[in-house]
C-alpha positions in Angstrom: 0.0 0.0 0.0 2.8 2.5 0.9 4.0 2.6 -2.7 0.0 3.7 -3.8 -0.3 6.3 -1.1 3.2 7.9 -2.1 1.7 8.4 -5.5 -1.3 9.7 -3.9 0.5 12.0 -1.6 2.7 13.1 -5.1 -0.5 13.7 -7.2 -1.7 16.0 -3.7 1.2 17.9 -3.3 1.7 18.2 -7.1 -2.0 20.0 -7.3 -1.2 21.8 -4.7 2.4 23.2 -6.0 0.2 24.4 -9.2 -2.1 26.1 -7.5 -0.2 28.1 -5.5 1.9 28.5 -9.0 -1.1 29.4 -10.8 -2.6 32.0 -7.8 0.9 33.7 -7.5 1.0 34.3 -11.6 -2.4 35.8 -11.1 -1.2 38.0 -8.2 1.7 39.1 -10.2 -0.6 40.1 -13.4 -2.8 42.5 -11.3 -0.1 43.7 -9.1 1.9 44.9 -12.8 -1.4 46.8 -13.6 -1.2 51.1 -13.8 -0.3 52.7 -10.7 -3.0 53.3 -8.1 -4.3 57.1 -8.3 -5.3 59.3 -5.7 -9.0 58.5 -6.7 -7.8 54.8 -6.1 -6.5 55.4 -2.6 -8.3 58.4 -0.8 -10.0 57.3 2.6 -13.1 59.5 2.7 -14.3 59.1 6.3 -17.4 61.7 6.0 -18.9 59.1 3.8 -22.0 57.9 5.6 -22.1 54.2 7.2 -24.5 52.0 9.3 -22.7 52.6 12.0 -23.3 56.5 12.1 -27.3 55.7 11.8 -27.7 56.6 15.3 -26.4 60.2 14.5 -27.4 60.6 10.5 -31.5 59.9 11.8 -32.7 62.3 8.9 -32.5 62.9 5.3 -30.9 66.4 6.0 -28.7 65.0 8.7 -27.3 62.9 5.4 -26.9 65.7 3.5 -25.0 67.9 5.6 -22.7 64.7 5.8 -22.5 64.5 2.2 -21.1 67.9 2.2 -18.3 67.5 4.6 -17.8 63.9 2.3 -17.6 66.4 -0.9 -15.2 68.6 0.8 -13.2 65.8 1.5 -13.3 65.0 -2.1 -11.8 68.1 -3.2 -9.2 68.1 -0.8 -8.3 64.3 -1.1 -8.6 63.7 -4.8 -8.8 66.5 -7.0 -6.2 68.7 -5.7 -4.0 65.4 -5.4 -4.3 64.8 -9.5 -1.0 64.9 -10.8 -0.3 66.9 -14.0 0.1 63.8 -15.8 -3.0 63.1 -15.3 -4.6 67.0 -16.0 -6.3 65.4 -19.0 -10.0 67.1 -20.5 -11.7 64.2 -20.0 -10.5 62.7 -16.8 -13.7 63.4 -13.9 -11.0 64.4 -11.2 -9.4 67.7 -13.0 -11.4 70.7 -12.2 -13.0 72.2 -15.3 -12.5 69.0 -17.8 -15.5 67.8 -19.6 -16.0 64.8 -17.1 -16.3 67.0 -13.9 -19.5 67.1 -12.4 -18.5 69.3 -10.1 -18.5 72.5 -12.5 -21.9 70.9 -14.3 -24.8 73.1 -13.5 -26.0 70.5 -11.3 -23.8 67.9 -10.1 -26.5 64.8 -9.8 -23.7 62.9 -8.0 -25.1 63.9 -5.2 -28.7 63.1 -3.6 -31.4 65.7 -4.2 -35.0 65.6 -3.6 -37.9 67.4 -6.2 -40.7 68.6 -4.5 -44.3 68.2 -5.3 -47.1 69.9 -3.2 -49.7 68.7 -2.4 -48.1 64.9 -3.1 -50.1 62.3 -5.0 -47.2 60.2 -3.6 -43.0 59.5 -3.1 -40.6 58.0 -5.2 -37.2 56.8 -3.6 -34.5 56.4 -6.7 -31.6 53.9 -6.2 -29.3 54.1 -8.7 -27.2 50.5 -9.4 -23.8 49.5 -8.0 -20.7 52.2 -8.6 -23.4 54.5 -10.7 -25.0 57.8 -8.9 -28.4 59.2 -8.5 -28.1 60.4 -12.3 -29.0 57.2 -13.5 -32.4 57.9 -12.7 -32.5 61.4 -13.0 -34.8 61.2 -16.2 -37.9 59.0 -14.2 -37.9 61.1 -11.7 -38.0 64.4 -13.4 -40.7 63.0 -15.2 -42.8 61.5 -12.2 -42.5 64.7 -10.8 -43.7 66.2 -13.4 -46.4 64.2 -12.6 -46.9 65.0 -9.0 -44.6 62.9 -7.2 -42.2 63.6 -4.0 -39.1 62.3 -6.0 -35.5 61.6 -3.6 -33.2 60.6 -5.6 -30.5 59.0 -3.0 -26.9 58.9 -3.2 -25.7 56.0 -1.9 -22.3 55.2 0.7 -19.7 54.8 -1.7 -20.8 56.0 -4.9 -20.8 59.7 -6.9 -17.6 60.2 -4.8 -14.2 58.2 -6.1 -14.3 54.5 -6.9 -12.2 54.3 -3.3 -15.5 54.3 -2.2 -16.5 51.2 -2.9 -13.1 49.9 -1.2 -15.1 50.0 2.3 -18.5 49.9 1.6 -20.5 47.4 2.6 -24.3 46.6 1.3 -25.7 46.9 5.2 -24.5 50.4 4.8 -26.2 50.9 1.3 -29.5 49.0 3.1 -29.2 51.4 5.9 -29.4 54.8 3.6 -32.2 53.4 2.1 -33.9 53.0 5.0 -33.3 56.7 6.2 -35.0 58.1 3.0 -38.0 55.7 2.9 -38.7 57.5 6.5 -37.5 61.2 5.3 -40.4 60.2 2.3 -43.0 59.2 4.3 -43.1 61.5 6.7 -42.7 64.1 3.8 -46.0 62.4 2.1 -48.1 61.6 5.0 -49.5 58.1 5.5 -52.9 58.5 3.0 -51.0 58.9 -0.3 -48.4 55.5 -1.8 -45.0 55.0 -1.5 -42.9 53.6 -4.1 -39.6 52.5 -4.7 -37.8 52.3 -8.2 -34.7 50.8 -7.8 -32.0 49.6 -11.0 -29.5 47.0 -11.0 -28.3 46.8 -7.4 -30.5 49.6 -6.1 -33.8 47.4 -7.3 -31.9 44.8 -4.8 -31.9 47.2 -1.8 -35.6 47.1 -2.9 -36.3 44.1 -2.7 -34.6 43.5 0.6 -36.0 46.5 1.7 -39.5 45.0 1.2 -38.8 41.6 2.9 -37.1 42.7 5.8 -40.1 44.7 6.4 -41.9 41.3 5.3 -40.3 39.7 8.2 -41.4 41.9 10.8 -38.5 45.2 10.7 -40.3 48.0 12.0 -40.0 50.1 8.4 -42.8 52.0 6.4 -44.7 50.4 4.2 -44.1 50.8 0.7 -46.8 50.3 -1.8 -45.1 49.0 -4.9 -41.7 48.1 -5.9 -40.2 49.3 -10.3 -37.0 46.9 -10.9 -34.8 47.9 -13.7 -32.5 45.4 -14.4 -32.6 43.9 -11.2 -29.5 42.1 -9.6 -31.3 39.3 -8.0 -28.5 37.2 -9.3 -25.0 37.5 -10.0 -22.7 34.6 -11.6 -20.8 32.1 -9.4 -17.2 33.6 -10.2 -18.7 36.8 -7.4 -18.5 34.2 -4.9 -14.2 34.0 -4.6 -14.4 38.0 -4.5 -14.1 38.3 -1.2 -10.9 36.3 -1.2 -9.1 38.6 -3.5 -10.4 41.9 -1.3 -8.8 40.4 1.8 -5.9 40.0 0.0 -5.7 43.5 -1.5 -5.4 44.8 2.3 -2.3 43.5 2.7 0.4 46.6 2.4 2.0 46.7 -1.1 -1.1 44.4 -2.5 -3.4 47.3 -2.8 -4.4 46.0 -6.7 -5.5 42.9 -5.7 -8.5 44.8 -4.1 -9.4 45.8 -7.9 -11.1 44.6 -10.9 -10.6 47.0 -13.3 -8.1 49.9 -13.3 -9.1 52.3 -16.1 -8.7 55.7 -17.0 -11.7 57.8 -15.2 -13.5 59.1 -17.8 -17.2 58.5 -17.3 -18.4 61.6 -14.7 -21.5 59.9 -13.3 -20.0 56.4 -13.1 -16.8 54.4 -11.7 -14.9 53.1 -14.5 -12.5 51.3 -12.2 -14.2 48.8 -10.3 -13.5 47.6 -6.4 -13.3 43.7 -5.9 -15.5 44.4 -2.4 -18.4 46.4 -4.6 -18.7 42.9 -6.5 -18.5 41.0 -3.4 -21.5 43.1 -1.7 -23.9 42.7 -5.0 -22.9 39.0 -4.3 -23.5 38.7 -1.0 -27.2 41.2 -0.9 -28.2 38.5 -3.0 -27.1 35.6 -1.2 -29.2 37.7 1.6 -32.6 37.6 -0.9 -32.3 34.3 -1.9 -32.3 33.2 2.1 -35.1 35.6 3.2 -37.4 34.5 -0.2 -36.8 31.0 0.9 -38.0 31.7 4.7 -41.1 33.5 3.7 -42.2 31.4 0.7 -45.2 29.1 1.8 -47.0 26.6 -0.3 -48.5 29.1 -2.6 -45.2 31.5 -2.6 -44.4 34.6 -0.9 -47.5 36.5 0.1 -47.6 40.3 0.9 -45.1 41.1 -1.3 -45.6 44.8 -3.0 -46.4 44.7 -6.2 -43.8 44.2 -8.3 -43.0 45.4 -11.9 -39.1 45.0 -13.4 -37.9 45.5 -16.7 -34.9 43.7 -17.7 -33.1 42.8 -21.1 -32.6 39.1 -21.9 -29.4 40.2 -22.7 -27.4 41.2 -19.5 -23.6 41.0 -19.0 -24.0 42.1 -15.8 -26.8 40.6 -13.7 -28.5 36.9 -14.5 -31.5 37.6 -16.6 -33.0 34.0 -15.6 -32.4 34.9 -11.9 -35.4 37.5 -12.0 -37.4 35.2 -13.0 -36.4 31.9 -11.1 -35.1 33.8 -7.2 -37.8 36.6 -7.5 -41.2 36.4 -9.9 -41.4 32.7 -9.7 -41.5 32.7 -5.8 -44.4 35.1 -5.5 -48.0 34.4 -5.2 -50.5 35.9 -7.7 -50.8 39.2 -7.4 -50.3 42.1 -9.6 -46.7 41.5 -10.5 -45.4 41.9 -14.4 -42.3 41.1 -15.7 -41.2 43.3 -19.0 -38.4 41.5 -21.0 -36.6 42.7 -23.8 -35.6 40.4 -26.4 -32.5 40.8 -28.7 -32.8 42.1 -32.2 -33.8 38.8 -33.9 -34.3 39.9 -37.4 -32.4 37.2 -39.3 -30.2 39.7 -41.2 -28.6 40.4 -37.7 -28.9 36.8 -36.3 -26.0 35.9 -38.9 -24.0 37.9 -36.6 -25.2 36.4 -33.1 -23.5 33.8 -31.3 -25.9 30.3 -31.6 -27.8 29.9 -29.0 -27.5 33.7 -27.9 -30.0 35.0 -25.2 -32.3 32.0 -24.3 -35.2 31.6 -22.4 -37.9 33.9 -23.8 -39.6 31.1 -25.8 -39.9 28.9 -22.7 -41.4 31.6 -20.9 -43.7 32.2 -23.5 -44.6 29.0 -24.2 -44.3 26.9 -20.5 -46.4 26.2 -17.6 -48.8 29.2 -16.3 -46.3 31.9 -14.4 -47.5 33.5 -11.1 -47.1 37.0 -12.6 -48.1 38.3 -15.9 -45.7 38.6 -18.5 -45.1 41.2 -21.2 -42.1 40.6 -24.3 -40.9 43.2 -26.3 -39.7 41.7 -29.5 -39.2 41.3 -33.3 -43.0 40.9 -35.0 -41.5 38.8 -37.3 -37.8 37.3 -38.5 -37.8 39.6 -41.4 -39.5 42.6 -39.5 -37.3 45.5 -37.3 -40.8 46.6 -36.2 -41.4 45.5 -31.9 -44.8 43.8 -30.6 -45.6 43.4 -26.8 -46.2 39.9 -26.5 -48.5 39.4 -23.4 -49.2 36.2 -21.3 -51.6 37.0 -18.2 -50.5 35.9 -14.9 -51.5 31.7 -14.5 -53.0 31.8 -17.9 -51.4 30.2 -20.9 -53.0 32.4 -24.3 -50.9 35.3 -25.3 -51.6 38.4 -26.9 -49.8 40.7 -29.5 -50.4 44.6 -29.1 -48.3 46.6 -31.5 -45.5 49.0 -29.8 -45.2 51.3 -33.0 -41.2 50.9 -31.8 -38.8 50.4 -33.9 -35.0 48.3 -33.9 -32.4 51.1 -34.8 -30.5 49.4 -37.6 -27.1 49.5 -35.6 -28.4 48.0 -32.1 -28.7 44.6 -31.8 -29.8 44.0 -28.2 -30.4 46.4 -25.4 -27.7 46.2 -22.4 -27.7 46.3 -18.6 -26.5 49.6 -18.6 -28.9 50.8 -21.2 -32.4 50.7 -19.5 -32.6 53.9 -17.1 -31.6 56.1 -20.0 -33.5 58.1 -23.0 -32.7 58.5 -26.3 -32.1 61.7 -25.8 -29.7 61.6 -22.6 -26.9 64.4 -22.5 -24.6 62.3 -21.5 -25.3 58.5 -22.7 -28.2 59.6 -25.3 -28.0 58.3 -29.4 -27.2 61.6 -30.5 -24.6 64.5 -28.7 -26.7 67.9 -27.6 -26.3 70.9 -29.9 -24.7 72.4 -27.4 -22.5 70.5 -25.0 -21.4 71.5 -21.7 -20.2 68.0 -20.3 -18.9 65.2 -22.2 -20.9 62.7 -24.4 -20.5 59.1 -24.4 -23.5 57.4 -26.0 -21.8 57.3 -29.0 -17.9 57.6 -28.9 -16.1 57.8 -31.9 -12.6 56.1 -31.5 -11.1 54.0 -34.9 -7.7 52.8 -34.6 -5.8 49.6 -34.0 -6.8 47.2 -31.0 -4.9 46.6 -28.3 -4.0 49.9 -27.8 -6.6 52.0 -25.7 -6.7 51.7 -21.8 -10.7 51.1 -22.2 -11.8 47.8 -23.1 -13.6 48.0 -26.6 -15.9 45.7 -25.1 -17.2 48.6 -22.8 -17.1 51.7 -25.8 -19.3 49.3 -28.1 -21.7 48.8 -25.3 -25.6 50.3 -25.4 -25.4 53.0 -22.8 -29.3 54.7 -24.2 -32.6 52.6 -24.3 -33.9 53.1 -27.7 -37.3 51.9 -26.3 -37.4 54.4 -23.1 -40.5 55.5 -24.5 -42.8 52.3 -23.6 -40.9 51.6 -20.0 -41.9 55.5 -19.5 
């Protein structure tokens, strides 16, 4: 026996000497990444945490936070920028075209539109290393139509992407909480309360709604808009939280990032923190548990009503998580689903990977679903023209309405990143204002050999405007 368990012992230690091999290559590959800027480094300690809840009780405690956190900003980062790094389009040189702070409003920061008398409040929660600008254009608009609208910066975010270094989602979960309150009280009890949260924000939604499910002494919201909800991450989020203890080790600071890239974008982090990753991971890890205490034999009862709007097509988030964590686990109810299919005319299908964006056919087609369902997609193989396809919640017919919407001819599928945007966004829109005063990304124009830009081309050819805003208005 002692000659097989030497070969077993060889074959062990042999694994093992290739591991360690293979985790110290990958430690020396994102340790030979750009040097760490002060936007990378700065310790921001007037950001707002759970742990200061118990001081920060209202909405304009938070605020007057947020302006010491600001302060700190320009001391700590801006006037840190080396002149190498003076550039018009990077966010942390006073005056470029990616600084918000010389905008005319800087929607990095929270802000609150005021509607009296209120037919009801709005809480905005933008997604994970964005700002309150994502969803800047609903809540103009449901001002507009007589809604309290606070549109809530979260810990970490509209600051630097050191931010999301430290932050944790119980701090997130703990802001949200404050501004439901600051909301309620603003609206009174008589008139509804909703909350529209995207990407990670519609998760701080959704566990905002089932810890209060479970018996948390919060206000009572009466309906719950999900835009591209991150219910569900993929499985690689799950060794983040390896890789961020490791980047707190002195002279491993890297290993606590993703992404190192040039800072560009003035309303989101284009270098991304291993721990912001980690926290999406673990809020829904949190979800997943609560759902499966409160589900009964018919599902999850007392839920808000929920309506979500998600693309089939999502690098991001899991598509098929919104369906199999969250809408599949509630009772009937009032809850809709909105999907957007890819572009499936066959003259751009060529072009698709095989089997790309699955699913919608089985939802159309399956057992009855305990929520209705509504899919935006091509009328016909041959045909850019969009129809709602409709399938009523635990009924099996489906319906066609026409949209009167339209496939651009260059988009072939609609992004995570797209949704919250119009067409005609400043920033992220399909076409660059007549007359800029900030920088314009929905459509860069850079040609040149690859391999050379600092950007991934991956994230310049992405959809950053929904071309179909209109009908999720």
């Amino acid at each position: 026996m002692k000659p097989l368990r030497h070969v077993a012992l060889f074959i062990v230690y042999g694994a093992l000497a290739i591991l360690i091999a293979a985790v110290a290559a990958y430690v020396s590959y994102l340790q030979d990444r750009g040097d760490l800027r002060p936007w990378h480094s700065a310790h921001l300690d007037a950001e707002f945490t759970a742990a200061k809840r118990d001081d920060v009780r209202t909405l304009d405690d938070y605020r007057r936070l947020e302006d010491r956190l600001f302060e700190q900003l320009r001391s700590k980062v801006y006037e840190k920028t080396a002149s190498l790094d003076r550039s018009i389009i990077n966010r942390y040189w006073s005056g470029s075209l990616a600084d918000s702070t010389e905008y005319p409003k800087n929607w990095n920061r929270t802000f609150e539109l005021d509607a009296t008398p209120a037919r009801g409040g709005v809480l905005l929660l933008h997604g994970m290393s964005d700002s309150p600008y994502s969803l800047r254009a609903l809540g103009e608009r449901l001002n507009q139509l007589g809604f309290q609208v606070v549109g809530l910066r979260l810990p970490g975010h509209g600051t630097a992407p050191s931010g999301l270094v430290h932050a944790t989602w119980q701090d997130l979960a703990a802001a949200t909480r404050l501004a439901a309150r600051h909301l309620r009280n603003r609206i009174g009890s008589e008139v509804p309360l909703y909350l529209v949260g995207y990407s990670n924000g519609a998760a701080l939604a959704v566990e905002y709604a089932l810890a209060r499910l479970q018996g948390e002494d919060l206000p009572k919201v009466d309906g719950l808009i999900l835009l591209s909800p991150a219910v569900g991450v993929g499985r690689v989020a799950a060794f983040a939280s390896w890789q961020a203890q490791l980047g707190k080790i002195p002279g491993l600071e890297k290993l606590a990032w993703n992404s190192l890239t040039p800072e560009y974008d003035p309303y989101k982090y284009a270098s991304f923190a291993v721990n912001a990753g980690d926290q999406v991971y673990q809020l829904t890890r949190v979800i997943d548990q609560r759902m499966t205490e409160l589900a009964g034999t018919e599902g999850i009862s007392g839920m808000p009503p929920v309506l979500a709007f998600q693309s089939v097509a999502d690098a991001t988030v899991s598509a098929p998580a919104v369906v199999d964590v969250l809408f599949q686990r509630l009772t009937h109810g009032g809850h809709e689903l909105v999907a957007f299919d890819i572009n499936r005319n066959t003259e751009v299908d060529v072009l698709m990977r095989p089997g790309a964006a699955p699913g919608v056919k089985q939802l159309l087609e399956g057992p009855p679903l305990p929520f209705e369902l509504t899919v935006l997609q091509n009328a016909s193989p041959d045909s850019e023209a969009i129809v709602a396809v409709r399938r009523a919640s635990g009924e099996t017919a489906l319906t066609q309405v026409e949209t009167g919407l339209r496939w651009p001819l260059e988009v072939f599928a609609l992004s995570h990143v797209a949704l919250p945007f119009p067409p005609d966004d400043p920033i992220y829109g399909a076409h660059p204002p007549r007359t800029p005063t900030a920088i314009y990304l929905g459509r860069p124009d850079l040609l040149g050999e690859r391999g050379l830009l600092a950007v991934p081309a991956a994230d310049l050819l992405r959809l950053r405007f929904n071309p179909f805003y209109s009908y999720l208005e």
